[in-house]
C-alpha positions in Angstrom: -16.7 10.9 -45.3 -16.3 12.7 -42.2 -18.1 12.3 -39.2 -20.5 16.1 -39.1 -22.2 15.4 -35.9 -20.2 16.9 -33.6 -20.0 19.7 -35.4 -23.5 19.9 -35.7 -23.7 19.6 -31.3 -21.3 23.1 -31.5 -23.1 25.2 -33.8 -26.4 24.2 -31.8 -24.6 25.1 -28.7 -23.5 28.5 -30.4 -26.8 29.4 -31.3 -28.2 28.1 -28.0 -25.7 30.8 -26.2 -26.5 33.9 -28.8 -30.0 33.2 -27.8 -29.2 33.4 -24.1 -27.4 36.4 -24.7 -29.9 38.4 -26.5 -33.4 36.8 -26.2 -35.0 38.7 -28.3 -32.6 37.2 -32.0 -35.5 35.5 -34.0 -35.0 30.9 -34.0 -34.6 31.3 -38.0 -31.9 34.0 -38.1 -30.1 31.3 -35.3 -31.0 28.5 -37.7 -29.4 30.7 -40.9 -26.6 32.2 -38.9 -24.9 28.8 -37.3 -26.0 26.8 -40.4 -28.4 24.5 -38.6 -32.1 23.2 -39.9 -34.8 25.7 -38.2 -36.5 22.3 -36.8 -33.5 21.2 -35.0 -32.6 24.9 -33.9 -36.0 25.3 -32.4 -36.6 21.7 -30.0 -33.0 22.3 -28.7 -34.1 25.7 -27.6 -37.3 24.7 -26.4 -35.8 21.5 -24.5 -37.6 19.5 -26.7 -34.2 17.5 -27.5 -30.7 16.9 -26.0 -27.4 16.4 -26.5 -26.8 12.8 -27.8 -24.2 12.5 -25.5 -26.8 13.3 -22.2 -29.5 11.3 -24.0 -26.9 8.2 -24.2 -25.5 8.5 -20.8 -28.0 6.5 -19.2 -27.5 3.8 -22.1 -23.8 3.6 -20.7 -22.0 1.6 -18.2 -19.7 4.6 -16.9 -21.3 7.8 -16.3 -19.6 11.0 -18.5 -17.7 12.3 -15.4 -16.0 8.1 -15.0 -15.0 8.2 -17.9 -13.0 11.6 -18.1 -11.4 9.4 -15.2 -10.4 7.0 -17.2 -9.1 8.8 -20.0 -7.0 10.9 -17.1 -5.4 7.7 -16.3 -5.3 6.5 -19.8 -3.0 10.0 -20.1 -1.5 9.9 -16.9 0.1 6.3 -17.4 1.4 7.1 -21.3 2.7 10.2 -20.2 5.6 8.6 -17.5 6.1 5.8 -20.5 3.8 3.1 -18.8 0.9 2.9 -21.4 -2.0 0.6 -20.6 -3.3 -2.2 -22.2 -7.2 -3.0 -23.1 -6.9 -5.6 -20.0 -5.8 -2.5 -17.7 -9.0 -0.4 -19.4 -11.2 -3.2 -18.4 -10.1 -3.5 -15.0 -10.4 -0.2 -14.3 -14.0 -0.1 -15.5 -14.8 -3.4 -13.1 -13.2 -1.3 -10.2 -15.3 1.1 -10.6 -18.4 -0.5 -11.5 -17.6 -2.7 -8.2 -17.5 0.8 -6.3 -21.3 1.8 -7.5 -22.5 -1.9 -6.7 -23.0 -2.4 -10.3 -22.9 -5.7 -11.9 -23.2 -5.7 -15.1 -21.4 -7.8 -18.5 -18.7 -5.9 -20.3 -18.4 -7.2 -24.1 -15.2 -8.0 -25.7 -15.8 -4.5 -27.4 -16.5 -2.2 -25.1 -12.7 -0.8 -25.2 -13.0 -0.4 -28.8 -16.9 1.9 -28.8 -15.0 3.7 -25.8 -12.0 4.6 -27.9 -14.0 5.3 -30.9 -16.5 7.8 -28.8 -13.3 9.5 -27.6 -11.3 10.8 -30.5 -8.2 12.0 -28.0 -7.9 8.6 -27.4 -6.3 6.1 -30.1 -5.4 2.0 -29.6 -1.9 1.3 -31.6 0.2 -1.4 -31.7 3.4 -1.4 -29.7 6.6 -1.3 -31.8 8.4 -4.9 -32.9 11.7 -5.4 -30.4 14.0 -5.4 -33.1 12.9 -1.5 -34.0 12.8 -0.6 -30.2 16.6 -2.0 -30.3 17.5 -0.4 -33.2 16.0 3.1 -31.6 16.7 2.7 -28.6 19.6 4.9 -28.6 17.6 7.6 -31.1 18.1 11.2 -29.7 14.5 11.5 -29.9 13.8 8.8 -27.6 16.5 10.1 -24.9 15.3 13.4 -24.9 11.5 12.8 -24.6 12.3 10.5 -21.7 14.5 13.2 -20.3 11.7 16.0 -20.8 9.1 13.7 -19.4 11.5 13.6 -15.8 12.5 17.7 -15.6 8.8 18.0 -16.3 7.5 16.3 -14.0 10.0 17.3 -11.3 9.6 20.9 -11.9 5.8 20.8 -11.8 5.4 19.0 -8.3 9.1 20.9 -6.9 10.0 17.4 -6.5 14.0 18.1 -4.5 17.0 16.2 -5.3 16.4 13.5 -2.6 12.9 12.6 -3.5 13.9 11.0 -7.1 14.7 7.8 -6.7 15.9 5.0 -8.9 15.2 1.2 -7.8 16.4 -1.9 -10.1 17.1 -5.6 -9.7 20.6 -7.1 -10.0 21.1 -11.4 -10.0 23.4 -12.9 -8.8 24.6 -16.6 -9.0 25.3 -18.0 -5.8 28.6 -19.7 -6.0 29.7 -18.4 -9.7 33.2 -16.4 -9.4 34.8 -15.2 -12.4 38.0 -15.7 -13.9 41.0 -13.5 -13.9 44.4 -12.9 -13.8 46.4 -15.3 -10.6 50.4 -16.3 -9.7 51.6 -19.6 -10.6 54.7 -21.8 -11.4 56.6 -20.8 -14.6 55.6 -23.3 -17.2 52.4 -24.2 -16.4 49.4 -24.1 -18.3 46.7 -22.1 -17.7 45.1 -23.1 -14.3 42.1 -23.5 -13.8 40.0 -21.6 -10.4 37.8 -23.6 -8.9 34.0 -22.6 -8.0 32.0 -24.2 -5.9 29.3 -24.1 -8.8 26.1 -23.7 -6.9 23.7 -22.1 -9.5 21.1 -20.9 -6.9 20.0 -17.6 -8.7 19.2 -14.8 -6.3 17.8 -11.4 -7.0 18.5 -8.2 -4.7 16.1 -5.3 -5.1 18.2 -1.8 -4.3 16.8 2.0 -4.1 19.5 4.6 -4.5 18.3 8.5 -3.7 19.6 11.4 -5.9 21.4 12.7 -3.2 23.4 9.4 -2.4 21.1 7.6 0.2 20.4 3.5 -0.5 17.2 1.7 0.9 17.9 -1.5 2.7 18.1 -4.4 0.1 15.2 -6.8 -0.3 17.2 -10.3 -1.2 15.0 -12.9 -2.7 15.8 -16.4 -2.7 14.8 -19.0 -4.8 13.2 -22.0 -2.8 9.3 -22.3 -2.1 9.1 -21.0 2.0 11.3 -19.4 4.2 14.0 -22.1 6.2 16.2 -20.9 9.2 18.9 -22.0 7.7 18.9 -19.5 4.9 19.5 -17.0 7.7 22.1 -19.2 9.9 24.9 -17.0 9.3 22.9 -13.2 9.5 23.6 -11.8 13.1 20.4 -9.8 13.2 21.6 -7.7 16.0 24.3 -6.3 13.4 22.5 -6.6 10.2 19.2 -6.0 11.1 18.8 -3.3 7.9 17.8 -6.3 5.3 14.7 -7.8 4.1 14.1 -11.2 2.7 11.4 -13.2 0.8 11.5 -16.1 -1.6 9.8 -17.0 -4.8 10.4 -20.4 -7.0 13.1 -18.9 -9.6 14.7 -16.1 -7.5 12.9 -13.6 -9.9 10.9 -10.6 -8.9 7.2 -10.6 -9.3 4.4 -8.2 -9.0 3.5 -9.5 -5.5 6.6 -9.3 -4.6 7.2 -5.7 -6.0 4.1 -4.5 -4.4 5.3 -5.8 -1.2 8.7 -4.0 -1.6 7.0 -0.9 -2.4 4.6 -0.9 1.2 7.0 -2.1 3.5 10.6 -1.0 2.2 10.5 1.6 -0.5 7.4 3.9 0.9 7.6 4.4 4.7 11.9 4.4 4.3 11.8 6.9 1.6 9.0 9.3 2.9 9.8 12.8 3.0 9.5 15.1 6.1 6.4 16.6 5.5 4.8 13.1 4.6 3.0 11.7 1.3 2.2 15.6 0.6 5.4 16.0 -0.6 5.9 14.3 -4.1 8.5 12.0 -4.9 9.9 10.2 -8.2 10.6 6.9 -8.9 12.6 5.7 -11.7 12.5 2.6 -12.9 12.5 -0.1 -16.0 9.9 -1.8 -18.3 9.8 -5.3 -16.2 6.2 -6.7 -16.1 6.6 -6.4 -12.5 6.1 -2.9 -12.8 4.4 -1.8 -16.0 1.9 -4.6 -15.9 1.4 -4.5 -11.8 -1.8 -1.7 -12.2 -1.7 -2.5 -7.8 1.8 -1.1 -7.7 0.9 1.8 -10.1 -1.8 2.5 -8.1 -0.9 2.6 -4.6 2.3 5.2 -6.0 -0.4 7.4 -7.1 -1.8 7.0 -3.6 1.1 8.3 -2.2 2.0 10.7 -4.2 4.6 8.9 -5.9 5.3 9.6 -10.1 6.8 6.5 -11.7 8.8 7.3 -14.5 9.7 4.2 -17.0 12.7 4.0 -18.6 12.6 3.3 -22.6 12.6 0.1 -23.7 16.3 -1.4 -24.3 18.0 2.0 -22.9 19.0 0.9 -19.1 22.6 0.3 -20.2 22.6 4.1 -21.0 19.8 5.8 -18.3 19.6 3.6 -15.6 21.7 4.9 -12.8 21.9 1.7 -11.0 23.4 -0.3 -13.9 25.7 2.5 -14.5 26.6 3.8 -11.1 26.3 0.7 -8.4 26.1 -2.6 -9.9 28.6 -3.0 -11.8 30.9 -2.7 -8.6 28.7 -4.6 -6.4 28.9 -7.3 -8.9 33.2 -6.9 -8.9 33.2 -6.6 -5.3 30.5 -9.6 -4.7 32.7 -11.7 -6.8 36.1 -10.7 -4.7 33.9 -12.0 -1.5 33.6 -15.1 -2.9 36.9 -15.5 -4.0 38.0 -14.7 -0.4 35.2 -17.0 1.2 37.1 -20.0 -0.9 40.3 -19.5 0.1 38.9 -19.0 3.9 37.2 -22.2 4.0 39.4 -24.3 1.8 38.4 -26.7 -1.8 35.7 -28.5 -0.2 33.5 -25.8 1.2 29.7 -25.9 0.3 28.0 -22.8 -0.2 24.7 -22.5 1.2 21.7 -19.9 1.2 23.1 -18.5 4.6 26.7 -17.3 3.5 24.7 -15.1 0.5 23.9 -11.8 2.8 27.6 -11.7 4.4 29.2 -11.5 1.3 26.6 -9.5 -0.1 26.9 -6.8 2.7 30.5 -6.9 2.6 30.3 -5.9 -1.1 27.8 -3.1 -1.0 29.8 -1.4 1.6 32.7 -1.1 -0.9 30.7 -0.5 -3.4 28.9 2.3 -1.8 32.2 3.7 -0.6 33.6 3.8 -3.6 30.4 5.0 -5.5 29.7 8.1 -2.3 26.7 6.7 -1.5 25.2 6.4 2.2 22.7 4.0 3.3 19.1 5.0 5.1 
């Protein structure tokens, strides 16, 4: 059976303004008119009662006015394809709980009564990954996602060279590939030797709509920083680089937040400064979607994060498409061409990584008619 209250709180506030606007309109032709009991018509107008949701405000944890925050961030997130989770809710709520000095226990329900008070709002579970493949290609998808960007970039007047795209690509340290080589008639197939070093190595890049590319943050797989992952960088030359490390090589959401402050924000700001909005473009990793300090501090600085759909980056993500599939070809030349420099019993180490990797994104970005800044 349907829930009548709220419709009961509008036809008291209907009769409440008719009897503002003509005082003189008798409480029982109110009570007949809006279809409300006489009683109930009569202690609303004489203050006698309130509105249940004033009368429960001071029952609750977040004021009304907090909460229309949340739910504008609730919006805000699904509407650039990063919705939030219950844990994202919560934290949220502690943040600003923490602001007012307020410490109080949230229950394991409280995200549930909240969504259940606020019908605009609705929890649902995320679609299985074998539909999301299956869809991902689905002209719906693809054009919502496109909508969601011209949107967005119309409203804020956001120019060519504020949207930005940022993506990770790996690489294998010592890996080449195979291919087609010269050799004596009547041989078998030879084999090309590697010098196998499976040291994974991730390089964050930023590419501009208008061509420009962010310097690249390489991280390294180890547990500190060591000179000699830098012995053969002549800092003098190739001073536009960042590095870090992590355990695996992999991103993570310190690490993205980091690249974000100190690469990505200050290198990418417009003229007129943070007043002038920009858009990022990026994919689902958990460094991003689930990194609510990242999210944040883009918001801060005017910066709208657009997520690309699940399983779609071979198709919308200009990066993939446009730059590293080159810088892959051309990373893969340099160490072919390191090999034969240094002869069969070369050793690659942490060091040679960045030479070859700046040797590579210059032909890529040649041949792609992109321009670093």
């Amino acid at each position: 059976m349907p829930n009548k209250k709220p419709d009961l709180e509008d036809r008291l506030q209907a009769a409440i303004a008719a009897k503002e606007e003509d005082p003189d309109t008798s409480i029982h032709f109110l009570a007949e008119s809006f279809g409300v009991s006489n009683t109930t018509c009569q202690n609303r107008l004489k203050g006698r009662t309130t509105p249940r949701k004033v009368a429960d405000e001071s029952q609750q944890l977040l004021s009304h006015l907090e909460e229309k925050v949340i739910i504008h961030r609730i919006e805000h997130y699904r509407d650039r394809g990063i919705p939030l989770r219950r844990r994202h809710v919560l934290q949220m709520v502690f943040k600003i709980l923490k602001a007012k000095g307020t410490v109080a226990d949230i229950g394991k329900g409280w995200v549930d009564w909240f969504v259940k008070r606020h019908p605009g709002i609705q929890s649902k579970v995320g679609k299985s990954i074998d539909k999301q493949r299956a869809l991902a290609t689905d002209a719906a998808i693809l054009r919502d996602h496109l909508e969601r960007f011209y949107v967005l970039r119309s409203r804020y007047h956001v120019l060519p060279e504020n949207v930005w795209n940022t993506d990770e690509k790996g690489f294998a340290m010592g890996l080449g590939a195979g291919g087609t080589v010269l050799c004596r008639t009547g041989r078998r197939n030879p084999k090309i030797m590697q010098e196998g070093k499976r040291d994974w190595v991730t390089v964050i890049e930023a590419v501009s709509g208008d061509g420009k590319v962010l310097a690249p943050l390489v991280i390294h797989s180890f547990t500190a920083h060591l000179m000699g992952h830098h012995s053969n960088i002549n800092y003098e030359i190739d001073n536009d680089a960042f590095f870090t490390y992590s355990k695996a090589g992999y991103t993570s959401s310190e690490i993205t937040l980091d690249w974000f402050d100190q690469i990505f924000e200050p290198r990418s700001r417009p003229a007129q400064g943070i007043t002038q909005h920009r858009i990022l473009v990026l994919d689902g990793h958990s460094s991003h979607v689930n990194n609510i300090a990242f999210i944040e501090h883009a918001i801060a600085n005017n910066v709208h994060l657009i997520c690309l759909p699940a399983h779609t980056t071979h198709i919308l993500q200009p990066l993939d498409i446009g730059l590293f599939s080159p810088l892959g070809q051309y990373y893969k030349q340099e160490l072919e061409d390191f090999q034969h420099n240094h002869g069969p019993f070369w050793k690659m180490r942490k060091g040679d990584f960045y030479p070859m990797l700046k040797m590579a994104r210059e032909k890529a970005m040649t041949s792609e008619n992109v321009v670093s800044a």
